[in-house]
C-alpha positions in Angstrom: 0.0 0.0 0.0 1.4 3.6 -0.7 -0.2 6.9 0.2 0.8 10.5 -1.9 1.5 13.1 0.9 2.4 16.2 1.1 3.7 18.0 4.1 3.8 21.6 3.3 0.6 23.1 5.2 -0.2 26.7 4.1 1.9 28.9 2.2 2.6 32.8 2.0 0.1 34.5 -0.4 3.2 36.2 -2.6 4.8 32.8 -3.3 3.9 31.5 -6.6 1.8 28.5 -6.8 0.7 26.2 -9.8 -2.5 27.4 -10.3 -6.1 27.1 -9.1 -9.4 24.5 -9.8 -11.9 26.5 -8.5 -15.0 23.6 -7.8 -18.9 23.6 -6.7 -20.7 21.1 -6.4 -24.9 20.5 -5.9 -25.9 17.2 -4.3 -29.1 15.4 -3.4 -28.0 15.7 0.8 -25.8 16.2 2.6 -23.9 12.8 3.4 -21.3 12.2 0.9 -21.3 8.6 0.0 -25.0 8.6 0.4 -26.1 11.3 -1.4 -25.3 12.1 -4.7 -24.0 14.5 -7.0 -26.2 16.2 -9.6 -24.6 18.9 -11.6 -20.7 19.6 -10.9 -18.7 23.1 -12.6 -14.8 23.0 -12.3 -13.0 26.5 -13.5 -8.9 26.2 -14.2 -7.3 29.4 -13.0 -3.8 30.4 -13.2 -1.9 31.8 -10.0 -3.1 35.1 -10.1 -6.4 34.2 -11.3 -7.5 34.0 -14.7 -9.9 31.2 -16.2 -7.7 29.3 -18.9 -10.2 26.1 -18.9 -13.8 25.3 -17.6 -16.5 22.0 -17.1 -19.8 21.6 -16.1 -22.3 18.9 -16.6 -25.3 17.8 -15.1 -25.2 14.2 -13.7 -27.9 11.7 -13.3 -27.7 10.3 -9.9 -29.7 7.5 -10.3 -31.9 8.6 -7.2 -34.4 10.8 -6.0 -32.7 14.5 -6.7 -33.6 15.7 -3.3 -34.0 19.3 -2.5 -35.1 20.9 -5.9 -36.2 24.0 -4.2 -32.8 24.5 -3.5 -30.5 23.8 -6.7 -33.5 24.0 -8.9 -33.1 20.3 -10.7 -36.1 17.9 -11.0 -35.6 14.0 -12.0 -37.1 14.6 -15.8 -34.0 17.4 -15.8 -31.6 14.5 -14.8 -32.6 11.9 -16.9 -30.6 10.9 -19.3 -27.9 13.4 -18.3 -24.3 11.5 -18.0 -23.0 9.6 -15.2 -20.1 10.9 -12.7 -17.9 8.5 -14.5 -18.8 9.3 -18.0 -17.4 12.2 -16.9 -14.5 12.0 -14.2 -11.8 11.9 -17.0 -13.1 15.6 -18.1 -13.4 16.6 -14.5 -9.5 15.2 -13.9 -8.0 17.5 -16.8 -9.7 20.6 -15.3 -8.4 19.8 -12.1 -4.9 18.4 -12.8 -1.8 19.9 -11.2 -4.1 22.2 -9.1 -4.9 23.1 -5.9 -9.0 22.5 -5.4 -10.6 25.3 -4.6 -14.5 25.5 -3.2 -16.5 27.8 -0.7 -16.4 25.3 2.4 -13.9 22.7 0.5 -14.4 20.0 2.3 -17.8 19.4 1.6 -17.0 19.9 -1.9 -13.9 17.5 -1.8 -15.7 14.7 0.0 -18.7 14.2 -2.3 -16.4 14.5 -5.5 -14.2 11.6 -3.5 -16.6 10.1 -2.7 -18.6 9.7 -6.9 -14.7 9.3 -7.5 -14.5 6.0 -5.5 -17.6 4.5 -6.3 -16.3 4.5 -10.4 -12.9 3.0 -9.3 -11.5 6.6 -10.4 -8.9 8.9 -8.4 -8.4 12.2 -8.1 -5.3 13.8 -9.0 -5.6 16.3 -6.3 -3.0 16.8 -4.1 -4.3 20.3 -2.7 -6.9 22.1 -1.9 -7.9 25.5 -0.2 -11.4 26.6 1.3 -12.1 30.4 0.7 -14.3 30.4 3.4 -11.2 30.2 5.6 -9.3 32.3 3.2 -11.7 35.6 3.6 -12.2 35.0 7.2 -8.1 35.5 7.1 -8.5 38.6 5.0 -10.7 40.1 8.0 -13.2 42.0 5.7 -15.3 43.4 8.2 -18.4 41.5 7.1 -21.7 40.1 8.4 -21.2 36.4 7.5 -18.7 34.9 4.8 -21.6 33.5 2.7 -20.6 33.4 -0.9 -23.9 35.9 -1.4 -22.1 38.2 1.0 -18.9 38.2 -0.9 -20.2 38.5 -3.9 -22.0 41.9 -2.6 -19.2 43.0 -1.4 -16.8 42.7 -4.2 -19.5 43.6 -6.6 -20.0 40.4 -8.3 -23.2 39.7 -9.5 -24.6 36.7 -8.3 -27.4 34.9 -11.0 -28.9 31.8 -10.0 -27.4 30.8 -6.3 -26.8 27.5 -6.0 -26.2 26.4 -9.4 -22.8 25.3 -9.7 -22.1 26.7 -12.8 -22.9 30.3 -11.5 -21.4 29.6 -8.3 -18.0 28.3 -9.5 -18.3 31.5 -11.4 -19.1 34.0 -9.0 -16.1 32.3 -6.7 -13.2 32.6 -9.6 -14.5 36.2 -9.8 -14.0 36.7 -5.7 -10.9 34.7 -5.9 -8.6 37.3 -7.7 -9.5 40.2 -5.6 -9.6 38.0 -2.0 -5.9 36.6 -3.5 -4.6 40.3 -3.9 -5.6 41.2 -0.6 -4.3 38.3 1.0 -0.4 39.6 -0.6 -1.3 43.2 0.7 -2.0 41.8 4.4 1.2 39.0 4.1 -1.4 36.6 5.0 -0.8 32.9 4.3 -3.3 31.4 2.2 -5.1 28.1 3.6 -3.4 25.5 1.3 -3.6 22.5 2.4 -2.7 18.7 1.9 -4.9 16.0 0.6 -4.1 12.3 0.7 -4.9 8.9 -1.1 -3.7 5.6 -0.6 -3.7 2.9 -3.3 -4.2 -0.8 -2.5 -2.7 -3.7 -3.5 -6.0 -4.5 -5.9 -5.2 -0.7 -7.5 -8.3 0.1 -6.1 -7.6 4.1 -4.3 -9.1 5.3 -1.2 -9.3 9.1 -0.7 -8.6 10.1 3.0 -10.6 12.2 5.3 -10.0 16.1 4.7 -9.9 16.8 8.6 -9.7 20.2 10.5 -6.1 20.9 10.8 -5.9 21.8 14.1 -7.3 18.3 14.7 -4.3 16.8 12.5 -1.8 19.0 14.2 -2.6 18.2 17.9 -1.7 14.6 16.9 1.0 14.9 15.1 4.8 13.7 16.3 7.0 16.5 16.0 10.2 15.9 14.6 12.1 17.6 17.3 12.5 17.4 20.8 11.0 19.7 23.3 13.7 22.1 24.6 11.7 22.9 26.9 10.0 26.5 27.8 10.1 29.8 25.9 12.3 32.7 27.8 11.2 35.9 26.7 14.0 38.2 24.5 15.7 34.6 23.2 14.5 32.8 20.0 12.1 30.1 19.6 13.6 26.6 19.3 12.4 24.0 17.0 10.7 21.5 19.4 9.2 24.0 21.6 5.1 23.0 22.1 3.1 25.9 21.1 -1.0 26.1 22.5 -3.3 28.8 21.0 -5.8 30.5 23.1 -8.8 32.0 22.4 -8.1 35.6 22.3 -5.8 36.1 19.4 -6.0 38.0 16.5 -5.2 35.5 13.6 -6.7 32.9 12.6 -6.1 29.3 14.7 -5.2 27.6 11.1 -3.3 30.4 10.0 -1.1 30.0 13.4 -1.3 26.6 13.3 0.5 26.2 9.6 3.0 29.2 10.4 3.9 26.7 14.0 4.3 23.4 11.6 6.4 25.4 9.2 8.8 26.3 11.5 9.3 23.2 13.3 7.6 24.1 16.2 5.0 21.6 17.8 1.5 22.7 17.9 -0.4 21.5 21.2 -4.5 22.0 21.9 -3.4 21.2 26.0 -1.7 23.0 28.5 0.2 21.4 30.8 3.8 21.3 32.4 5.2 20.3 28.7 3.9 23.8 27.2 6.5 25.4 26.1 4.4 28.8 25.1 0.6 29.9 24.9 0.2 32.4 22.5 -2.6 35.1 23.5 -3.2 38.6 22.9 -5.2 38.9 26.2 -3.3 40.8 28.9 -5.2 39.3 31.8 -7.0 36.0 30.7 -9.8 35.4 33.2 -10.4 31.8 31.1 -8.8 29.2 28.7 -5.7 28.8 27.8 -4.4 31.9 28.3 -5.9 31.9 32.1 -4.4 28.1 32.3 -0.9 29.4 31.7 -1.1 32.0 34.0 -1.5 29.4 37.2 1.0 27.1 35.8 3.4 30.1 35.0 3.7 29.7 31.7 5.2 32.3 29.0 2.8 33.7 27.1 3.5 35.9 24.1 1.1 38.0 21.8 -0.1 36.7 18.2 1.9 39.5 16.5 5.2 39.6 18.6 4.9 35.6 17.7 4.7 35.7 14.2 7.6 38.4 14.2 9.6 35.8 16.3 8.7 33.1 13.7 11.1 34.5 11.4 14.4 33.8 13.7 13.9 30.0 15.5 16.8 28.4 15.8 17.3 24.4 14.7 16.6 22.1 17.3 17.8 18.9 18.8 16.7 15.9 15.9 14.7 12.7 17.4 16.2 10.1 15.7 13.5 7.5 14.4 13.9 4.2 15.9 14.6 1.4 13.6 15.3 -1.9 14.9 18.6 -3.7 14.0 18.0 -5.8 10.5 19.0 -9.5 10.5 19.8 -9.1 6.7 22.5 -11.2 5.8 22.8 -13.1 9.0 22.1 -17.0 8.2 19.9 -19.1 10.7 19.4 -22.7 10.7 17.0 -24.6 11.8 17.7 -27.8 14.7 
């Protein structure tokens, strides 16, 4: 069995990338591997942007469509109309060599892995990024990050919601101005790793697209702990970092600067804390208040990303491997 992994969570907004997918999906519910997908629109973008190639079909689910009030398609619409894997191969060149894109991404990634599985068919996807996190990053000052909303707001105009066609359009449109403010702030855009494994009968799974603060808090970090932070010193790869409540970034955009770095993200405080970033100069709860009575350093959001920029290497755990008997002969008495 192998897996396709890739390690690199996050990435600065003024680093070039290899250009975007952007995806939306409309499905008969909301359970992926249940429910079922019944019209699909994939836009290639370039980096900074720009449609170069587009898809969109509708699909015949073979069931009940499900909420037609909502995406507007009725069973005599979908009769007739191609299958997800008469299609997948059409879907694959739009989204080949491209980070995914969608408006709550993993909803989007799990029903197209999901149709993908159920035709024997894999995804050549090996990112993806949610703009939903994205914008919330970009701190617009808005109501809600709705896709309606953002449209509004950067003056898109918005046809027929919930029809993936238009709503993979009105998100390419959002993208480029959302990716432009994202360089102006220096704010690291929410690309993220996406796994598969293939089996020994060629058959491929696609794994879970989890929260990554979930992933992070159980991840072995490659380093070990040097113990805690003293303020006016560096950082030190190793060090356990926990997040509190009251800071100004975003918890996944922390969390990807943290595994960058080398640093080892923790959602506990305890006596192996190395650090508890908060911007909160007297916590009265959480983590923040939790460091306090254990006497924990505590540092603010922005003095901690300034400080990512000069941690120092760290002491290497050495995986353990156990001694091979290759080459050594054994008989049997």
């Amino acid at each position: 069995m192998s897996s396709t992994v890739a390690t690199r969570w996050g990435r600065p907004a003024d680093q070039p990338g290899s250009g975007w997918a952007v995806v939306d999906v409309e499905t008969t519910g909301f359970r992926p591997g249940q429910a079922r997908v019944v019209s699909i629109a994939a836009l290639a973008l370039s980096d900074d942007g720009n449609v170069e190639q587009s898809f969109y079909s509708l699909l015949d689910p073979g069931v009940d469509p499900g909420p037609t009030h909502v995406h507007g398609l009725t069973a005599e619409m979908l009769a007739g109309q191609p299958t997800f894997g008469d299609v997948v191969d059409d879907l694959a060149d739009v989204l080949r060599g491209r980070t995914l894109v969608a408006h709550n991404v993993s909803f989007d990634y799990a029903f197209l892995a999901a149709e993908a599985e159920l035709v024997a068919a894999e995804l050549p996807v090996d990112s993806v990024m949610c703009t939903v996190e994205l914008a919330r990053r970009c701190d617009l000052g808005l109501e809600n990050l709705r896709l309606e909303t953002l449209a509004a707001h950067w003056g898109v105009t918005q046809i027929r919601p919930h029809d993936a066609l238009d709503d993979a359009m009105v998100l390419a449109q959002i993208l480029k101005p959302v990716l432009v403010r994202a360089g102006e702030r220096r704010t690291w855009l929410p690309v993220h790793p996406v796994t598969r494994r293939r089996w020994p009968n060629g058959r491929v799974t696609h794994d879970e697209l989890r929260p990554l603060r979930v992933r992070a808090a159980r991840m072995a970090c490659p380093y070990a702990n040097p113990g805690r932070f003293v303020a006016g010193r560096p950082l030190v790869q190793g060090m356990r970092v926990a997040l509190a409540a009251e800071v100004e970034h975003t918890h996944e955009e922390l969390v990807e600067r943290i595994l960058h770095v080398g640093l080892a993200y923790t959602d506990t405080v305890d006596a192996h804390t190395s650090l508890v970033v908060c911007d909160a100069a007297t916590p009265e709860q959480g983590k923040g208040y939790q460091a306090g009575e254990l006497g924990i350093p505590q540092l603010g959001s922005g003095a901690f990303i300034a400080a990512l920029d000069a941690v120092i290497g760290g002491t290497a755990i050495e995986e353990f491997t156990e001694p091979s008997a290759a080459g050594d002969q054994f008989a049997l008495f």
